[in-house]
C-alpha positions in Angstrom: 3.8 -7.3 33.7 4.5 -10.0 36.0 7.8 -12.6 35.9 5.1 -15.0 35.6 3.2 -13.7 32.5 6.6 -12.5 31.0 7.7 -16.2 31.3 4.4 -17.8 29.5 4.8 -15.3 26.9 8.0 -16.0 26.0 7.3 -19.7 26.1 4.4 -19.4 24.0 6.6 -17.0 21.5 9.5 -20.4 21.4 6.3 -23.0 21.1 5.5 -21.0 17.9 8.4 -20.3 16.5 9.7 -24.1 16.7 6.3 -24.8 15.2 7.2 -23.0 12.3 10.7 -24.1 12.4 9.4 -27.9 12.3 6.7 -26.9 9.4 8.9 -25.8 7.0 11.6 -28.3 7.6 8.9 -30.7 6.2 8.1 -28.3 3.1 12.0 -29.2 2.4 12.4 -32.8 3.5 15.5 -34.3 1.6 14.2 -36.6 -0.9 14.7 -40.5 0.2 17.2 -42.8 -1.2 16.8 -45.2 -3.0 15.6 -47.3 -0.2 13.4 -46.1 1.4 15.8 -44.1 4.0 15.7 -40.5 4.7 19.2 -38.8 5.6 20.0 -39.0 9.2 19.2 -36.6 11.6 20.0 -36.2 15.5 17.7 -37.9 17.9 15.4 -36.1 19.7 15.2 -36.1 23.7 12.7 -38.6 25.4 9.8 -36.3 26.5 9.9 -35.5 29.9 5.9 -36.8 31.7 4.4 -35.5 34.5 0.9 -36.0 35.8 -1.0 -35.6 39.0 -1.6 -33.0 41.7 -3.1 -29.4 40.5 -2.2 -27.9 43.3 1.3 -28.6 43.0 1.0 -28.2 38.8 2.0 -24.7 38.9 5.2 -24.6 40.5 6.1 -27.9 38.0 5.0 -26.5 34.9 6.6 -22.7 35.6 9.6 -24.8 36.2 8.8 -26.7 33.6 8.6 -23.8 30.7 11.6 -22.1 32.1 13.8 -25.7 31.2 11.9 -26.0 28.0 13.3 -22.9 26.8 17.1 -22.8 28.1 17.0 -26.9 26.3 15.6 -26.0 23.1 14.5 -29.8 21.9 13.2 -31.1 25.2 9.9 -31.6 26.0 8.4 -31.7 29.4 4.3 -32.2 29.7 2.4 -31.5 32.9 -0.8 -33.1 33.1 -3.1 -32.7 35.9 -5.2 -35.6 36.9 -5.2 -35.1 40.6 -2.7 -36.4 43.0 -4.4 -39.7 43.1 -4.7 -40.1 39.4 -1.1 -39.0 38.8 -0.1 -42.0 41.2 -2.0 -44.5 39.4 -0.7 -43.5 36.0 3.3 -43.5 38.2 2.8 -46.8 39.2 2.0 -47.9 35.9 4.7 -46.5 34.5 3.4 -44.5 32.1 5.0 -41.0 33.7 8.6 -40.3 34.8 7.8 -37.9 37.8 4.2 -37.9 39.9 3.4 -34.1 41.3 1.6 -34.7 44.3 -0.4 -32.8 47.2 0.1 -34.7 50.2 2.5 -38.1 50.6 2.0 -41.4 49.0 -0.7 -43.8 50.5 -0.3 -47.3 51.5 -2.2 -48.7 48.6 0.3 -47.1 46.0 3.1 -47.9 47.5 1.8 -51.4 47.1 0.7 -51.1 43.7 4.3 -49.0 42.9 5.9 -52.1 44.6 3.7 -55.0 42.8 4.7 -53.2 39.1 8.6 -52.8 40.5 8.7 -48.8 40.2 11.0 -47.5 43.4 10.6 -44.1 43.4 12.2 -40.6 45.4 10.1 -39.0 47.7 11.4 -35.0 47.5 9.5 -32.0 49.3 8.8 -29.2 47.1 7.1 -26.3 49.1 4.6 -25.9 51.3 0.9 -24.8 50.7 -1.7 -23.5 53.0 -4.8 -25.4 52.1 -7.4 -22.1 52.3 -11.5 -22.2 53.1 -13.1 -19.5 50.9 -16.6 -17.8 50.7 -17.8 -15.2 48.1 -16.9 -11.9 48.5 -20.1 -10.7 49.7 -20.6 -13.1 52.1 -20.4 -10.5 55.2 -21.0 -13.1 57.8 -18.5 -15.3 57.8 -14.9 -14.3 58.7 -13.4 -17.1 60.9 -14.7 -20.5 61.1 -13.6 -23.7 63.6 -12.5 -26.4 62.2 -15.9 -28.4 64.3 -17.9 -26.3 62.3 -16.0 -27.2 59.0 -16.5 -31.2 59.8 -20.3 -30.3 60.5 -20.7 -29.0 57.1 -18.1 -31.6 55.4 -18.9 -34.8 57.4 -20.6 -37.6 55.6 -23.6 -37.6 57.9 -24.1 -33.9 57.4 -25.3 -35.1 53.4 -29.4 -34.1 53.0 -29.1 -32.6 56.9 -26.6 -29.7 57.3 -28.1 -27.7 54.0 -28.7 -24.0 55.7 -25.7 -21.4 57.2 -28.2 -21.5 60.9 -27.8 -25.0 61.2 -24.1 -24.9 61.6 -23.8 -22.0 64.1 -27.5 -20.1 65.0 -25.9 -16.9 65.0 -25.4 -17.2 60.6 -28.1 -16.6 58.2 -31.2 -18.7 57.5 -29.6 -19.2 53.9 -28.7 -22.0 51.3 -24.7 -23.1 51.9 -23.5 -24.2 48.3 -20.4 -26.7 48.8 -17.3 -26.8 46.3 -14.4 -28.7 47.2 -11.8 -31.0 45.8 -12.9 -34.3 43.8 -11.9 -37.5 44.9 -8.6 -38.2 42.9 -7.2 -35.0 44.1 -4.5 -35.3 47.2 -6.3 -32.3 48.6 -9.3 -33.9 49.0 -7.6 -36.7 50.7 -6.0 -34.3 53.2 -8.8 -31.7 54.1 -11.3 -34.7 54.8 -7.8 -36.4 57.1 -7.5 -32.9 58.5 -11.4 -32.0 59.5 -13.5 -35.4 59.4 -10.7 -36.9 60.5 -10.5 -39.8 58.3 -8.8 -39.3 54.9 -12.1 -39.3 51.5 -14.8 -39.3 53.9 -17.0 -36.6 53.3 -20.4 -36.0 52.1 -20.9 -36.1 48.4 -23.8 -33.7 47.2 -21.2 -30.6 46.3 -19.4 -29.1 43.3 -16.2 -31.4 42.8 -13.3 -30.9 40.3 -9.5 -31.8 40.1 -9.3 -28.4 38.8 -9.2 -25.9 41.3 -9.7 -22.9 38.9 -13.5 -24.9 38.4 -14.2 -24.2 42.2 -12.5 -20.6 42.1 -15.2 -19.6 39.7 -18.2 -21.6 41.3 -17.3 -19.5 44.6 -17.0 -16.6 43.1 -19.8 -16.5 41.2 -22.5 -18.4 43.8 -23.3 -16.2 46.7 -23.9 -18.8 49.1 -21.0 -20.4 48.5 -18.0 -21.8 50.6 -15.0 -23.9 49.0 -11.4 -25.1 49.7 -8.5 -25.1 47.5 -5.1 -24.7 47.1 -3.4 -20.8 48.3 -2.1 -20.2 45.1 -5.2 -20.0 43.8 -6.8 -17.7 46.1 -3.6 -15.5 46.0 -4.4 -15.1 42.2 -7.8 -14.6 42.8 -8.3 -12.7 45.7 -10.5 -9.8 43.8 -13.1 -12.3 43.5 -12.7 -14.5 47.1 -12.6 -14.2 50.6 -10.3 -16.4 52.7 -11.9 -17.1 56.1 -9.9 -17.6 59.1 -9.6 -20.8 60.5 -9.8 -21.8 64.5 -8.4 -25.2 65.5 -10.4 -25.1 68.5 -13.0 -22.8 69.9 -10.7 -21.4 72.5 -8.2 -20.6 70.0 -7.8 -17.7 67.6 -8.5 -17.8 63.9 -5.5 -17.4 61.6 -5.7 -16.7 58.1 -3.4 -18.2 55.6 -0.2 -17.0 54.9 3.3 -17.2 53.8 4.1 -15.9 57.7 1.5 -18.1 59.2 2.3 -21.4 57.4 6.0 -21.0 58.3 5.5 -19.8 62.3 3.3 -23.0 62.5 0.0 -21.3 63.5 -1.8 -21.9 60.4 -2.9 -25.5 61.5 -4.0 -27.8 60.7 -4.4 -26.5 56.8 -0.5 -25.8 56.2 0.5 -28.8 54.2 3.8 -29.8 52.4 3.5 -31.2 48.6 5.9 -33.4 46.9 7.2 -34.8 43.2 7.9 -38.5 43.2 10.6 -39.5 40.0 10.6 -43.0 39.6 14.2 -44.8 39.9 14.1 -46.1 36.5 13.5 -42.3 35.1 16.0 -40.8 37.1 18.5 -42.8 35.1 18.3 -41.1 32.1 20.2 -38.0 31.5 17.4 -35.5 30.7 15.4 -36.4 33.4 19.0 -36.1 35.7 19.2 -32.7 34.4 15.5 -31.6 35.1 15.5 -32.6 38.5 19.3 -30.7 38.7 17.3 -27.4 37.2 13.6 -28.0 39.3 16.1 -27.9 42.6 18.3 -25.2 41.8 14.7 -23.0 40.6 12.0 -24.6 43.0 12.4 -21.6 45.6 12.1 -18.8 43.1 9.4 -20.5 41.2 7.5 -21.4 44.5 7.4 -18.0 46.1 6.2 -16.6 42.3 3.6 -18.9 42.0 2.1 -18.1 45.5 3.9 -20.8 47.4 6.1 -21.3 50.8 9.6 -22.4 49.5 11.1 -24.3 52.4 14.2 -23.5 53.8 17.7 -24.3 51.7 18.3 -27.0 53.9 15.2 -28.8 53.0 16.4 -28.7 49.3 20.2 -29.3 50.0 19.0 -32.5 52.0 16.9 -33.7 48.4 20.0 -32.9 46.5 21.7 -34.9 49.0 19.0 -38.1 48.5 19.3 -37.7 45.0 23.0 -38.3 45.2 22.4 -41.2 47.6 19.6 -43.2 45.8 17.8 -42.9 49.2 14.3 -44.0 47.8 11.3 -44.6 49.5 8.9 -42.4 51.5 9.8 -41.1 55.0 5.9 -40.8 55.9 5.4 -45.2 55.4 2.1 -44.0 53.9 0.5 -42.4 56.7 -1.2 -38.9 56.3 1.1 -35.9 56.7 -1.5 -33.9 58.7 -0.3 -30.5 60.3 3.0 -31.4 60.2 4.8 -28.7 60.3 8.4 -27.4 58.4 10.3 -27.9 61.4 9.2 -31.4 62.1 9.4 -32.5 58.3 12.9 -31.0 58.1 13.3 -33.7 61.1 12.2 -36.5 59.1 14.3 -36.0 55.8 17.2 -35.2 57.7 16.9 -38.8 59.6 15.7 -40.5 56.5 
């Protein structure tokens, strides 16, 4: 049994037996005085909300479960909206910490700024965005990443429908398209990274926020080829096939990995992913301590959910951000496009 499963388990074992806990409390509610007041009782901890980025959900909410159950009382919800969506509902206010794919754009740091949320910018892990194809696609085992924008470009809608008309040596067959949907930060960085301009891309494919959607359109759909996040091909590798990818022609094609992403060859698909805690919800205590536990856990919980933890010195640099109330966002909300650990490492440290 995996740490993983082992840890849900036990979380879902807790869940029900506070259920059961809090249901039978209310069989034997004191009776009220006479007016109208019920016997004190402690307060309970402000919940703990997250929302955006799937790709980055699963390190949060591992991290997430594991705090939930060592702070019996404290609740913590991960929703997943996309990294996009989690912004909006950040620079509303209506969620303490943002998880998000790829850094925060221009237009919500203006809307964060217009609604007065500030906000830490803090590097999680990195991710190797990965191009998949059913497993009995035999054909297709590395890729360019000229060919990718010929089958992703917004001029390629109603034109580039067939494998031939891509490269003449494929198939005369059908290409079915799933991808990211438009809230989701990896949607913003693939179509940065291969179009080469951030949501432009053609529209008639398969779209979710939820990658596990496009793991089982691929995986089921012959003629299929999809991007998504590597954790999800790592869990699902039975049923995919990663292809290589070539940054130019002359150039070989690496596959994704933990050992590729942190050597710097995996390019331009490596990506680092983020949280963003507001200012204001870093002031309270519980939120204080979350971020204390996510930072001391983040590596672990990376590297078990499929991740690339960055190096200890990426993480002692957040803890050292946190402590200085540096806030603000390093990248002045331009794309983060094959940048590699190295050269973000640069960035915090000079932030």
């Amino acid at each position: 049994m995996s740490l993983q499963f082992s840890r849900t388990l036990a979380f879902a074992a807790l869940s029900l037996a506070l259920a059961a806990c809090g249901q039978q409390q209310s069989a034997n509610a004191p009776a009220q005085s006479g007016d109208g007041a019920a016997s004190s009782a402690p307060a309970a901890a402000a919940v703990i909300q997250i929302d955006g980025s799937s790709t980055v959900y699963p390190i949060t909410e591992a991290i997430a479960e594991e705090f939930q159950m060592q702070n019996q009382g404290q609740r913590v919800t991960v929703g997943v909206s996309g990294t996009g969506g989690g912004f909006k509902k950040f620079c509303r206010g209506e969620v303490d910490i943002a998880n998000a794919s790829r850094p925060i754009q221009r237009l919500e740091m203006d809307a964060c700024a217009a609604a007065g949320v500030k906000y830490f910018e803090l590097p999680v892990a990195y991710d190797a965005l990965t191009v998949v194809v059913n497993p009995g696609n035999s054909f297709l085992n590395t890729i360019t990443v000229e060919e990718l924008k010929k089958i992703w470009a917004p001029e390629s809608q109603g034109v580039v429908s067939r494998w031939n008309q891509v490269n003449p040596a494929w198939p005369d067959q059908e290409i079915k398209l799933y991808g990211a949907g438009a809230d989701s930060g990896t949607f913003d960085y693939f179509t940065e990274a291969v179009v080469g301009k951030a949501k432009s891309s053609r529209g008639d494919y398969t779209a979710s926020e939820d990658d596990n959607v496009l793991v089982q359109g691929v995986s089921n759909d012959p003629g299929a080829l999809g991007y998504f996040g590597y954790a999800y091909y790592a869990e699902n590798q039975a049923k995919l096939k990663a292809v290589a990818v070539q940054p130019t022609a002359d150039q070989p094609g690496v596959l994704p990995s933990p050992e590729t992403v942190i050597n710097g060859s995996y390019t331009p698909l490596a990506r680092p992913m983020f949280i963003y805690v507001s200012e204001k919800a870093y002031a309270r205590p519980e939120v204080k301590s979350f971020m204390d536990f996510y930072f001391a856990n983040v590596a672990q919980l990376a590297t078990e959910t499929k991740y690339i933890p960055l190096p200890q010195q990426a993480y002692d640099t957040v803890k050292k951000h946190l402590a200085e109330g540096k806030l603000g966002t390093v990248f002045n909300g331009e794309p983060a496009t094959a940048i590699t650990i190295e050269e973000l490492l640069k960035r915090e440290a000079a932030f």
